[in-house]
C-alpha positions as CSV (number, residue, x, y, z in Angstrom):
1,X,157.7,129.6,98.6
2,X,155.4,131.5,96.0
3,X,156.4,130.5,92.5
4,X,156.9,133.3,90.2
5,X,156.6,133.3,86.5
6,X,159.0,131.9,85.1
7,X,158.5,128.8,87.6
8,X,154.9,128.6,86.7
9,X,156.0,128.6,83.3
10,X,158.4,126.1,83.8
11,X,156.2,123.7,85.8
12,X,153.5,123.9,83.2
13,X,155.6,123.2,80.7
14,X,157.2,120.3,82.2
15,X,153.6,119.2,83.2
16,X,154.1,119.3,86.8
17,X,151.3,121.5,86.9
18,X,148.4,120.6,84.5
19,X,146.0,123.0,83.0
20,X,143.5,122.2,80.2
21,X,142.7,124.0,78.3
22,X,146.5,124.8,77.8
23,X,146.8,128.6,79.0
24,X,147.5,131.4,76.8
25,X,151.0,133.0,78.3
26,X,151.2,135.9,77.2
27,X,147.5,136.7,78.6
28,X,147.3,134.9,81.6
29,X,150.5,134.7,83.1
30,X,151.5,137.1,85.7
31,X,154.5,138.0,87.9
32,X,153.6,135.9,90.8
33,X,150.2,134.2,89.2
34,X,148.2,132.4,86.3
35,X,144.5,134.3,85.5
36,X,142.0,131.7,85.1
37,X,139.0,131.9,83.3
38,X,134.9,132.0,83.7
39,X,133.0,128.5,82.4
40,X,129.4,129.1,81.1
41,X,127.7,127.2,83.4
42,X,126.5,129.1,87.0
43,X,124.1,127.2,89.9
44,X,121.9,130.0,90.9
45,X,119.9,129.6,94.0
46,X,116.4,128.9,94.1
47,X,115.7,131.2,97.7
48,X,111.7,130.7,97.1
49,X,111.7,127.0,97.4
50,X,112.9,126.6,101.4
51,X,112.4,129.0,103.7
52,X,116.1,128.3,105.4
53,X,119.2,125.9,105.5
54,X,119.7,123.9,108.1
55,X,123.1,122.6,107.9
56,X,122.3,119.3,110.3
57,X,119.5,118.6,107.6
58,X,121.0,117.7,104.0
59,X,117.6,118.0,102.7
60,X,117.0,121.7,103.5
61,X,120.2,122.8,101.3
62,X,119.8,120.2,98.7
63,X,118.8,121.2,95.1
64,X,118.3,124.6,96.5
65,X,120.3,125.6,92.9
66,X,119.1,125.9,89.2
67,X,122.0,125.7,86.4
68,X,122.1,128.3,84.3
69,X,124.1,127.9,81.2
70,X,125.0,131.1,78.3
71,X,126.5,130.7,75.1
72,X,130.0,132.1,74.5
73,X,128.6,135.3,74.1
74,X,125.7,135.3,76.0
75,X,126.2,137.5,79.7
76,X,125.6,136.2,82.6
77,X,123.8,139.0,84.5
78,X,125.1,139.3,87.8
79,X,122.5,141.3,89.9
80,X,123.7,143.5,93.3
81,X,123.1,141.1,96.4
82,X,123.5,137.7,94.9
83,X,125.4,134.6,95.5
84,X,125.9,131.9,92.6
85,X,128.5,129.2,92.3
86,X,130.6,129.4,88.9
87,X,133.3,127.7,87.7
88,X,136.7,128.3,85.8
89,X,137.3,127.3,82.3
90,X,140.2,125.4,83.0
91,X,140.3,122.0,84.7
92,X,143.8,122.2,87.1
93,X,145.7,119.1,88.5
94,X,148.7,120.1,90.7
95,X,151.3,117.5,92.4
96,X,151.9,116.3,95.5
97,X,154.2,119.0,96.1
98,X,152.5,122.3,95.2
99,X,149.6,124.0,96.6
100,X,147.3,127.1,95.3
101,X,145.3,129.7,96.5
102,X,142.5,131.5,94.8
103,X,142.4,135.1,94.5
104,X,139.8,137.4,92.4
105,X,141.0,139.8,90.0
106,X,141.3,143.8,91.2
107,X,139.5,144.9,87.7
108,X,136.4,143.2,88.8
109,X,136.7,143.7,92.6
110,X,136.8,147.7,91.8
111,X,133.3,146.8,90.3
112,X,131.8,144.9,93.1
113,X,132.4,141.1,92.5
114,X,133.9,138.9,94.5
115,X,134.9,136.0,92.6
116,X,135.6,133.9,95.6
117,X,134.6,134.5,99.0
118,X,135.7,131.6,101.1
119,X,138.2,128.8,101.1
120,X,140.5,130.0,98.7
121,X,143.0,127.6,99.3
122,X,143.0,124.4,96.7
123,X,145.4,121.3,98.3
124,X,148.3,119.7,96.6
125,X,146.8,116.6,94.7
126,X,143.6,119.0,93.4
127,X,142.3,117.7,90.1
128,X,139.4,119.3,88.6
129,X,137.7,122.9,88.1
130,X,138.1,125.0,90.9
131,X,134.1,126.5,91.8
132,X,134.0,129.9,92.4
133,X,131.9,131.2,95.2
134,X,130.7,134.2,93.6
135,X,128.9,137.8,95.4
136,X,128.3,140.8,93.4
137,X,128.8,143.3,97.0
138,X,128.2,146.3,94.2
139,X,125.1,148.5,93.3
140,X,124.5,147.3,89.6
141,X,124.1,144.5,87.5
142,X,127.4,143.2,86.3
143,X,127.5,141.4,83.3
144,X,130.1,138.3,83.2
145,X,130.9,136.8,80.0
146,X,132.1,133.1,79.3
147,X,135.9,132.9,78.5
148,X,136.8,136.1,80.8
149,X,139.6,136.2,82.9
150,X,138.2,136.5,86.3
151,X,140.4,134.9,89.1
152,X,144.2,133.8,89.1
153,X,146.0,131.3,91.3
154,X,149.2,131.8,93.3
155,X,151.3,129.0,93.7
156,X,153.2,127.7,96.6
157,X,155.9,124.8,97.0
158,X,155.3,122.6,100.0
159,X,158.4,122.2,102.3
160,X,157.9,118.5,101.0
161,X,155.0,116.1,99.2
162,X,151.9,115.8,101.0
163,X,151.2,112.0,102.1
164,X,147.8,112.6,101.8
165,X,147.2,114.3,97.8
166,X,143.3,115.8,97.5
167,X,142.3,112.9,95.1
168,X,143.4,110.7,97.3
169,X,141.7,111.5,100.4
170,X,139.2,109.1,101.5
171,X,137.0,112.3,102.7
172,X,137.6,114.3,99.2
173,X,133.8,115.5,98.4
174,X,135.1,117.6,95.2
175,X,137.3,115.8,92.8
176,X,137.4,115.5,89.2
177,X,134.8,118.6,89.4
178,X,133.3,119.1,85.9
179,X,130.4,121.6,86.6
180,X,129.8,124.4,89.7
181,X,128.4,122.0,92.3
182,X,126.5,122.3,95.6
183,X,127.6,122.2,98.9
184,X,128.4,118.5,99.7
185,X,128.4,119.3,103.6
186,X,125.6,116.3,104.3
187,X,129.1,114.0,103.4
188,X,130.5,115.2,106.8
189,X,127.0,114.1,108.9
């Protein structure tokens, strides 16, 4: 089942579902969704230092990203054809008994950016900032600014708890995420 508003409401309010910084309502909440905002930090790759990834070699897609960092209002200048990892404002922890998933906002699809292009799905037990796999699939620069609403999660009960929350997952390689991060795939070698 998809919460709605007023159970998203309700569940933040009765801090089933955290979110810190505390949400503005009347901005961010939807019919069916809560709008999630941009950090200022982005991990921009560095394509001129390897000439490929291998993904059975951690070391050919390690530090292949620089962070890039803007003030509050500072763009970031999103340029046609590239792929950076972001982050969202907020820091999210959800129960054992809802999940999410991760959707990008229309108003900056109809310009070309996709906020999140693969495993939009965040597990029951998920405590941290949810890293956004970023594309801009458009013909011009887009400029992002810190603080703007750019993605929004959907909510969905679980028929019951999970046994197994994220955080607790012995094989969990992003929890408690602060900061856009690389790939951690060398953690499944």
């Amino acid at each position: 089942m998809i919460l709605s508003d007023r159970e998203i409401k309700k569940f933040l309010d009765e801090g089933n579902i955290s979110i810190s910084p505390k949400p503005n309502i009347e901005e961010q909440l939807g019919s069916a969704s809560l709008d999630l905002r941009l950090s200022d930090e982005f991990m921009v790759f560095d394509h001129t230092k390897k000439p490929y990834i291998d993904t059975r070699d951690p070391e050919t897609f390690k530090n292949m990203t620089r962070l890039v960092k803007v003030s509050e209002k500072e763009p970031f200048v999103f340029h046609p054809g590239e792929f950076v990892l972001g982050a969202t404002l907020e820091e999210v922890e959800l129960p054992a008994e809802i999940a999410a998933r991760i959707d990008g906002r229309s108003s900056l699809g109809r310009l070309g950016i996709v906020i999140h292009s693969t495993a939009g799905h965040i597990d029951p037990g998920f405590k941290g900032k949810i890293v956004l796999e970023m594309e801009n699939i458009g013909m011009i620069p887009v400029l992002l600014y810190p603080g703007m609403r750019v993605c929004q999660l959907v909510f969905e009960v679980l028929s019951s708890p999970t046994t197994k929350p994220y955080y607790l997952k012995k094989n969990a390689k992003y929890v408690n995420v602060k900061h856009p991060e690389e790939s951690k795939l060398e953690k499944e070698l």
